[in-house]
N, C-alpha and C positions, 0 to 999 in steps of 0.2 A: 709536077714535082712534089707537092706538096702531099696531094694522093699516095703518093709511091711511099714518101716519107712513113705519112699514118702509117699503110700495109706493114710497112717493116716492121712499124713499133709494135704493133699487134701481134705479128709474127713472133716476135721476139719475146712481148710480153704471152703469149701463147706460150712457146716452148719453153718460158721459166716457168710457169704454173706446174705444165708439165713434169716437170722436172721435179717439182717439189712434189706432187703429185705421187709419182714412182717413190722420192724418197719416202713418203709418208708410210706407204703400203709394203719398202723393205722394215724401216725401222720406226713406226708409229709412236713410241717412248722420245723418241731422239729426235723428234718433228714437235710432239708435243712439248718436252725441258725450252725449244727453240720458241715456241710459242708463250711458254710464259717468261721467258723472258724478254720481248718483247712488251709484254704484258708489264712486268715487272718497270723496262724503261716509262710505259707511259705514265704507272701509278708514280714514278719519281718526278717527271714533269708537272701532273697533276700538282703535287707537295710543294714542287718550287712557285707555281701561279698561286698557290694558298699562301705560301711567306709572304708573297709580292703583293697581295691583296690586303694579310696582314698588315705591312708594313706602310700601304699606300694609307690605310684606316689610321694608324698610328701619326701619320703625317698629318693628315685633316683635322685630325683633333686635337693636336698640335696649332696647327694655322689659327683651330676656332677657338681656343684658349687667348691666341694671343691680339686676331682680330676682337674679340670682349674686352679684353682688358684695356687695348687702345681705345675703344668707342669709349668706354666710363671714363678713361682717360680725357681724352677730349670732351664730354660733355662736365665734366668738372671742370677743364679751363674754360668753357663756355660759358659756367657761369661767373668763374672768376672773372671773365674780361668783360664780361655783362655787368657786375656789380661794379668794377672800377671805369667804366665806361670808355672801357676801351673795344670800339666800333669792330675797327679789320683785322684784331685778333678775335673778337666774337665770333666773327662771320669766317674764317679760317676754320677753329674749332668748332664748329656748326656741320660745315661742309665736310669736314675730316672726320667726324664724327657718325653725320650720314654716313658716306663712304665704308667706316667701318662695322657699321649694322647690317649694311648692306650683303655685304662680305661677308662677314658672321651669319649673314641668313641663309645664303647661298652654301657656307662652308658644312651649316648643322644641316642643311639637307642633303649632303654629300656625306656627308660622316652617316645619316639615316642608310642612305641608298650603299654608302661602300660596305658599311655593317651587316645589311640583309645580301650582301652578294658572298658577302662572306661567309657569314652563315651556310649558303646553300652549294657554294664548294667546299666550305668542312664535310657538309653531310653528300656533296656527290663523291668526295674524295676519301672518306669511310667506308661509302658502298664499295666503291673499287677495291678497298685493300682486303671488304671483306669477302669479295668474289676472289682476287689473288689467291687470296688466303686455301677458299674455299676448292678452287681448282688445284691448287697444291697438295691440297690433301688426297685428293681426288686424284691427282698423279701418284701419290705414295701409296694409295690404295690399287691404283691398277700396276703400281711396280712392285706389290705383294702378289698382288694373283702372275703375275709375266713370272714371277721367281717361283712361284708353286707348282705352276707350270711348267717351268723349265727342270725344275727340282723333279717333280714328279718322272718327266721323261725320262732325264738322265736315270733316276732307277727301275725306272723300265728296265731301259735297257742292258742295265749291270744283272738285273733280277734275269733278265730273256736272253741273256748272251745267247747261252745255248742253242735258240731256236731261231736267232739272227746269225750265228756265225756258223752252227751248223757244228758245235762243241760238244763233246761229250759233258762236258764240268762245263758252267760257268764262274766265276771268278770266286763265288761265295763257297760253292761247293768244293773247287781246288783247294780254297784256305781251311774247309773242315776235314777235308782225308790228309793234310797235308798234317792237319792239326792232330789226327788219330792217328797218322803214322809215327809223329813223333813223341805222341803218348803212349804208343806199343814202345819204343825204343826206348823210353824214358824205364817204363816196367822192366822188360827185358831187362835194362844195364845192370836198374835194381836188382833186380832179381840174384843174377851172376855175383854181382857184388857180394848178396846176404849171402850165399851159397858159400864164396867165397873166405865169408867170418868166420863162419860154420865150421868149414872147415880146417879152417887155422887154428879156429880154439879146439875142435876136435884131438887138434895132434898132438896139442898145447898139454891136453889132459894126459892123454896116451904116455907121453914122455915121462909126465910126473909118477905116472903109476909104475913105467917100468924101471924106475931109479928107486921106488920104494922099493 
């Protein structure tokens, strides 16, 4: 049963590779955005174990501030109750005392060891954003050439209608006879029109001389 189990999961994880697979190879842009985001979630986890490193460091040196300040505490009553010769508060403050050197010893080598882990996920945690960083760019650079590419085809094929559709005109050259006919018609109208002034003011004359 257990056998069988595996097989499946292998199967199964098989045919989602698969899958991702095909999609990479339809839209390789659109598999990559998937990947750095991904990418993107773990460099945020990463950020959050750096707070929490942060914050454990800030705790320790916290505790070793205040296990110090109890040891001096306690070794001052220690010798208060020494000089007024009071015995089993001596010996309290003695032991309490210990106890908080102890602690305090314990705590500054914690604060050594939490400070140097820290350190080296700030700096593992930099490299990451700047590989992020660095792949991101590296997407916007191959999502320039994918558009140049694409750019370029498309006027391909505006430029080759012709010899893809089997056109007399392709689409540039319809818009410039399209553009000379309507600059012959523009002349033309002109034309007719000046003709027209012509001869208006021609007759305009005409009249005036035969009324003289």
């Amino acid at each position: 049963m257990a056998n069988l189990l595996t097989r499946i999961k292998h199967s199964i994880e098989a045919d989602f590779h698969n899958m991702l697979d095909q999609k990479e190879q339809k839209n390789p842009l659109s598999m990559l955005n998937h990947y750095l985001r991904q990418c993107e979630q773990e460099v945020e986890k990463a950020e959050k174990l750096v707070e929490r490193q942060s914050t454990l460091l800030d705790e320790f040196r916290r505790e070793l501030v205040k296990a110090r300040r109890n040891a001096e505490k306690r070794a001052g009553q220690a010798v208060l109750a020494s000089e007024a010769g009071e015995t089993d508060l001596y010996e309290f403050a003695k032991q309490e005392e210990v106890q908080y050197e102890e602690r305090a010893d314990r705590l500054s080598q914690l604060v050594d060891e939490a400070g140097l882990e820290l350190k080296r996920l700030e700096q593992k945690h930099e490299k990451m954003k700047h590989k992020l960083k660095d792949m991101s760019l590296k997407r916007m650079e191959l999502m320039g050439k994918e558009n140049i590419v694409r750019a370029h085809h498309k006027m391909d094929v505006i430029l080759e209608e012709s010899q893809v559709r089997n056109q007399p005109f392709n689409r540039f050259d319809e818009m410039e006879k399209y553009i000379e006919r309507l600059e012959k018609k523009v002349n033309r109208d002109y034309y007719v029109s000046s003709m027209d002034m012509k001869f208006h003011d021609l007759e305009k004359k005409t009249k005036k001389q035969d009324t003289h």
